[in-house]
C-alpha positions in Angstrom: 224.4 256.4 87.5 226.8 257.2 89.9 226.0 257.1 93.4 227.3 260.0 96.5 227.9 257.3 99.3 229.0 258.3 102.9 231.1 261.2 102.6 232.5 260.4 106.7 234.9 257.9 108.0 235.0 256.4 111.6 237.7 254.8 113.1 237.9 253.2 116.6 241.8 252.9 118.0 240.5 249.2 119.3 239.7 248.2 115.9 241.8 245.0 115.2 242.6 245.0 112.3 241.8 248.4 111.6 239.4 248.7 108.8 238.7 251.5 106.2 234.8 252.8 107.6 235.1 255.3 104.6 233.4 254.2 101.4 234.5 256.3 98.0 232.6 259.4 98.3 232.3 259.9 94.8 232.1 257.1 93.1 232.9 257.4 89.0 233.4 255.0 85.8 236.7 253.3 85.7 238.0 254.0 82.5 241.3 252.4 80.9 243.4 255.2 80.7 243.2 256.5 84.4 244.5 253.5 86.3 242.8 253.3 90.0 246.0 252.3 92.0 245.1 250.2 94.8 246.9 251.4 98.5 250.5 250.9 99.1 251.4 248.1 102.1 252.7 251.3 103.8 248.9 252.2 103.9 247.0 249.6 104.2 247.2 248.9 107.8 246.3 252.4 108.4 244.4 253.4 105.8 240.6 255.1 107.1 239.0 256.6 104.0 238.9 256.9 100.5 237.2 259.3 97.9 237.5 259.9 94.7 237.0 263.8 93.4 236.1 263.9 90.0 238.1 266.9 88.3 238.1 268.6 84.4 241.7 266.7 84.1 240.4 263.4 85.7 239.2 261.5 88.7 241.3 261.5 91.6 241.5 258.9 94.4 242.5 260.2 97.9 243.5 258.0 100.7 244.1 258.8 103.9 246.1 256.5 106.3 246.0 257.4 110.3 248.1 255.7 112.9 246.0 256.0 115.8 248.7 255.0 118.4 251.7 256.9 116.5 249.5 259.9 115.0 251.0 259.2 111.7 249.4 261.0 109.0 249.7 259.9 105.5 248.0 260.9 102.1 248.3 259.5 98.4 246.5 261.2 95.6 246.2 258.5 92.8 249.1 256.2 94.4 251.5 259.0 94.9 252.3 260.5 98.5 251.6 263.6 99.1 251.8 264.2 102.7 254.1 262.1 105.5 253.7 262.9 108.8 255.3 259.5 111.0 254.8 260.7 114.8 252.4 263.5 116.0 251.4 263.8 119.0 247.9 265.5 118.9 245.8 263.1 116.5 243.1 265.3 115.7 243.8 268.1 113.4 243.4 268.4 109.4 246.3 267.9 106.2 245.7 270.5 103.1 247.4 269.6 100.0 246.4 270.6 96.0 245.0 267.8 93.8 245.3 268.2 89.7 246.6 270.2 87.2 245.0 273.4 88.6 245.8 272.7 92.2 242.5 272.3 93.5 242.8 272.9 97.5 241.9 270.0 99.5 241.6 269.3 103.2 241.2 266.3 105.8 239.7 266.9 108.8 240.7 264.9 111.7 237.7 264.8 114.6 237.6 262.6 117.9 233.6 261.7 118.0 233.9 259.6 121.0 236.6 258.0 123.4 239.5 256.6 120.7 236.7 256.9 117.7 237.8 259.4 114.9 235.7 261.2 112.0 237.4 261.8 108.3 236.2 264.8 106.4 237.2 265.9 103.2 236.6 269.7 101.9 237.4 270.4 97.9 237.7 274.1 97.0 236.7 275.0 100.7 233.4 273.5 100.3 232.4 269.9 101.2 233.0 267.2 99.2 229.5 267.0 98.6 229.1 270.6 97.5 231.4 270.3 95.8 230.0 267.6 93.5 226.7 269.4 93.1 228.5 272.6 92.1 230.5 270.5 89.6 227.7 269.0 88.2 226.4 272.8 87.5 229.6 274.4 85.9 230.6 271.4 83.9 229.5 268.9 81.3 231.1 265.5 81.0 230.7 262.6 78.4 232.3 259.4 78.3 232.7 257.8 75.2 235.1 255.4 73.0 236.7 256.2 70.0 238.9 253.7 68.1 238.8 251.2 70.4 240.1 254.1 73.6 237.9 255.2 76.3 237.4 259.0 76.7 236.5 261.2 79.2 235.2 264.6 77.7 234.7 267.6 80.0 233.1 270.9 79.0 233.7 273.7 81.2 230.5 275.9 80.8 231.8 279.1 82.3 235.2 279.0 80.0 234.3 276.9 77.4 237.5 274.7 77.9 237.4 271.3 76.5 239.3 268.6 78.1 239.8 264.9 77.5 241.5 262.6 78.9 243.2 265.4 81.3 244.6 267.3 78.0 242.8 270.5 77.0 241.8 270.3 73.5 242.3 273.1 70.7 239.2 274.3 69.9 237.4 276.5 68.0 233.9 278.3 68.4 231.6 279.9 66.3 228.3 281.4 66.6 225.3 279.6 64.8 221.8 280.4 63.9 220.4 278.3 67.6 223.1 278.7 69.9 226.9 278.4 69.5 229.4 275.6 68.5 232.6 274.5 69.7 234.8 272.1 67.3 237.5 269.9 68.1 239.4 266.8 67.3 239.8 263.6 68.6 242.3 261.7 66.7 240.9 261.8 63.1 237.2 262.1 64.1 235.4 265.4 63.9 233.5 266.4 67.4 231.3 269.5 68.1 229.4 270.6 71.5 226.5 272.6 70.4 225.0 274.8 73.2 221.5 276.3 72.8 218.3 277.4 74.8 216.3 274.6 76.4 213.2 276.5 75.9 212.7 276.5 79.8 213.8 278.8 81.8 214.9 276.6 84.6 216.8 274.4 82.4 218.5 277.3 80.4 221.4 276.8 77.9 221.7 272.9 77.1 225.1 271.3 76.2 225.3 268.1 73.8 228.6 266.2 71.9 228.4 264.9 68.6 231.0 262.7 67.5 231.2 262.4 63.6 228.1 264.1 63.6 226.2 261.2 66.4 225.1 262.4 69.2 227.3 261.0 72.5 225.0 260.4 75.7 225.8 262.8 79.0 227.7 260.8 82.2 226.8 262.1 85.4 230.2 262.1 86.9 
């Protein structure tokens, strides 16, 4: 199960060396085909947080890099740099870029707590990043699976009923059934259905579940 950690970083200016105080915020499954790039050498002297924001196309690593003395701001979303800023003068402050295929909004907040001690805040969507997460974990449905030897990452978004895997959106087809409805789709040559029906409780509501070739594939919580 995965586990929210710290969703704050702190950094002291008189750290030496400095030191990343952010653990992941959202910590997910590795899986083969997204690669978790470790920081560039242009970050890792700076670098003060890192989370990982687990979208319908994949899960995204954010790091943040802040040079306390210089004010230089840098951001890489899955090893790519997004955001350069080498000398500013005011250190505190916040950096808004888009992360995935739909250009989810993101922002860094930049707070002094204390003397030369900084705070690192991430909002997703204008919520926090934990709000986020617990939102996510309402609208969507994902299952992580292998199939022929590949790991997949399934993703069932309830309100559209978009399928995604692997960050493509699958072709698929629905159709109404006597307990609920179905939606069909391929992976590779193997036949896959997510069956939604009533959970008989009202708090629960409408239940999702995969089958692969008919089996049924256990829910992740990321």
């Amino acid at each position: 199960m995965n586990t929210p950690f710290s969703l704050r970083g702190q950094r002291s200016a008189y750290d030496l060396p400095p030191l990343v105080h952010s653990s992941p915020a959202y910590l997910s499954p590795c899986v083969s085909h997204t690669q978790r790039p470790a920081p560039s050498d242009m970050l890792a002297g700076d670098l003060v947080a890192v989370w990982e924001v687990a979208l319908s196309d994949g899960v995204y690593r954010i790091d943040f890099a802040h040079g306390t003395t210089t004010g230089k701001r840098v951001v890489h979303v899955n090893g790519q740099e997004v955001i350069r800023r080498d000398w500013m003068f005011k250190l505190v402050g916040q950096e808004t870029f888009t992360v995935g295929s739909s250009s989810t909004k993101a922002t860094i907040f930049i707070e002094a707590i204390s003397g030369f001690a900084y705070e690192y805040t991430l909002e997703v969507g204008g919520k926090s990043l934990q709000k986020f997460i617990d939102n996510r974990a309402k609208v969507t449905k994902t299952w992580l699976l292998k199939v022929d030897g590949e790991d997949c990452r399934v993703v069932l978004e309830k309100d559209t009923m978009d399928v995604w895997c692997n960050g493509q959106k699958m072709d698929t087809r629905g159709e109404f059934v006597d307990d609920g409805t179905e939606t069909h789709f391929m992976l590779g040559e193997h036949e896959c259905c997510i069956k939604a029906a009533s959970s008989g409780k009202k708090r629960s509501g409408i239940v999702h579940y995969l089958l692969l070739d008919g089996e049924k594939v256990p829910a992740s919580t990321q």
